[in-house]
PAMARRO-105618 format. One record per residue (C-alpha): residue number from 1; residue in three letters; y, x negated, z. Coordinates in nm, 3 decimals. Each point is the difference from the previous one (the first is absolute). Layout:
N
PT seq type       v       u       w
PT NUM  ALA       Y       X       Z
...
REM end
This chain:
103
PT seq type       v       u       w
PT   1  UNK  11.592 -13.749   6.774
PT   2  UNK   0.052   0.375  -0.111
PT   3  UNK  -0.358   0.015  -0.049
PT   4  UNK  -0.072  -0.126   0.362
PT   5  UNK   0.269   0.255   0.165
PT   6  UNK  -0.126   0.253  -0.195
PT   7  UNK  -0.387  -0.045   0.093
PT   8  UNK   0.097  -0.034   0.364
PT   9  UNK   0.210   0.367  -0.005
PT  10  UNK  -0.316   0.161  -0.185
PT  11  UNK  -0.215  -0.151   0.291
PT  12  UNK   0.215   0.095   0.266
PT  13  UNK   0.043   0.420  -0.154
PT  14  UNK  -0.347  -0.013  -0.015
PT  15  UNK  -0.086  -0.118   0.311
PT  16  UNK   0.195   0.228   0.191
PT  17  UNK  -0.213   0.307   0.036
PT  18  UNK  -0.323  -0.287   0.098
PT  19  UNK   0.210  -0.026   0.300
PT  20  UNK  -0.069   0.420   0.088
PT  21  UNK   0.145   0.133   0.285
PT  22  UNK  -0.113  -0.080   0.340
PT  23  UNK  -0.087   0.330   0.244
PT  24  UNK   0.231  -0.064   0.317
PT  25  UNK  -0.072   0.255   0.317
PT  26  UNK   0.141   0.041   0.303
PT  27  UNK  -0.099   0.228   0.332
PT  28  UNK   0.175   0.059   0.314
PT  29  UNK  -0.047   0.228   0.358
PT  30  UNK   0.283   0.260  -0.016
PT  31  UNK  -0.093   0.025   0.370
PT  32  UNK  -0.079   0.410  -0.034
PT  33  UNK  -0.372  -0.064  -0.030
PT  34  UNK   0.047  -0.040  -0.376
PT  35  UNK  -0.039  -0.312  -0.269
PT  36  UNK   0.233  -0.049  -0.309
PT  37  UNK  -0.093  -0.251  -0.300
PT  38  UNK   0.263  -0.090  -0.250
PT  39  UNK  -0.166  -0.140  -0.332
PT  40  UNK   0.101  -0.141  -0.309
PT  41  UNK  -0.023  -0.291  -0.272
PT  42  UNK   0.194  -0.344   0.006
PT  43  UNK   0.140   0.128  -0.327
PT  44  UNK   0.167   0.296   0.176
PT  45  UNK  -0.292   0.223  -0.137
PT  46  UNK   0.006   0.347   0.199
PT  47  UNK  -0.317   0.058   0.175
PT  48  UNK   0.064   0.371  -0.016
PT  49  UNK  -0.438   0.186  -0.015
PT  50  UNK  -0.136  -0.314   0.089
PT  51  UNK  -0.341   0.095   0.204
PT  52  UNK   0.018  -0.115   0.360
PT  53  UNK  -0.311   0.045   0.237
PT  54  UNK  -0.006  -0.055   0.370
PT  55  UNK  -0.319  -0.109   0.074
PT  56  UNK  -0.229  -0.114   0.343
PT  57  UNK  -0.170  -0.310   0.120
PT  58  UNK  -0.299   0.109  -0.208
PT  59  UNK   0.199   0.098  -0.349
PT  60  UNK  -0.029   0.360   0.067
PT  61  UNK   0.307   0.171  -0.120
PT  62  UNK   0.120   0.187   0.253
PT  63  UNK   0.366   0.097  -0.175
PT  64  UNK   0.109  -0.013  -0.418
PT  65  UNK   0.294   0.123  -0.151
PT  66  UNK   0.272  -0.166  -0.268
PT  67  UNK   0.325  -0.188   0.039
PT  68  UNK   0.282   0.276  -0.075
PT  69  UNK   0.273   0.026  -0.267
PT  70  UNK   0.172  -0.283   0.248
PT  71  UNK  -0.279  -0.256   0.030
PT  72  UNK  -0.082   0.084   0.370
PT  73  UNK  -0.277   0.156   0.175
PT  74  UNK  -0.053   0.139   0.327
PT  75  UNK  -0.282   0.089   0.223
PT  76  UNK  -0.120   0.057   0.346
PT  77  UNK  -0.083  -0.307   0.182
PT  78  UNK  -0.401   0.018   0.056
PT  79  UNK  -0.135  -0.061   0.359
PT  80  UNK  -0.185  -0.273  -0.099
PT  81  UNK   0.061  -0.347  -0.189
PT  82  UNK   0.010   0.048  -0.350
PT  83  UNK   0.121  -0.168  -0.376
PT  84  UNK   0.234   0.149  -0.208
PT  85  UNK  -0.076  -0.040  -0.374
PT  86  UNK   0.257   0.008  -0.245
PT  87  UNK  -0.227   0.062  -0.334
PT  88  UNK   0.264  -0.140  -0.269
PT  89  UNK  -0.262  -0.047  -0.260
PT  90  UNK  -0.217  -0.273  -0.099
PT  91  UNK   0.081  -0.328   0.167
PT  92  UNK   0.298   0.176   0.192
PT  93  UNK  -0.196   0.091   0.335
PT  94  UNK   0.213  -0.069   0.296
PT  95  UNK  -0.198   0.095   0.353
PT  96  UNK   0.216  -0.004   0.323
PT  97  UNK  -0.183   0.000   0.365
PT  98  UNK   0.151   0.236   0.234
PT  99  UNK   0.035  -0.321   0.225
PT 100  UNK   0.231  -0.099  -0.232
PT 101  UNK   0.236   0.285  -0.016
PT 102  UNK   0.328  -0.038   0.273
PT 103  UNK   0.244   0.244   0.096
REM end
């Protein structure tokens, strides 16, 4: 019985960091002709230098900066549609349309 309580503890430690973190982002109108995106991990992970490109219908990057020391970023809302790409490494893409971004 020890042996079986045991094995499954062992599984379950080592199992934990297989479940990662998953990249969580967030972007709002602030009404002032300017976008914020909040960004993160499920795991509470700061997203603090995480690239983020603002790109246009085509994929041409038309703004890039970072997230800041707080996890946010802000830029200028483009005149045009475009995707916001939070670049948290591999696998952890997350692209927002502009359609999809309320006040």
């Amino acid at each position: 019985m020890n042996k079986i309580i045991l094995t499954t503890a062992l599984v379950a430690c080592f199992s934990l960091p297989a479940w990662g973190h998953t990249p969580i982002c967030d972007c709002y109108n602030n009404g002032d002709d300017t976008i914020t995106c909040e960004g993160g991990f499920s795991d509470g992970g700061s997203a603090a230098g995480i690239a983020m490109s603002i790109v246009d219908a085509s994929g041409k990057v038309l703004i890039q900066g970072k997230m800041s020391e707080y996890s946010d970023y802000t830029f200028d809302t483009p005149k045009s549609n475009f995707r916001v790409v939070y670049q948290a490494g591999d696998g952890h893409v997350i692209e927002i349309d502009s359609r999809d971004i309320e006040e």
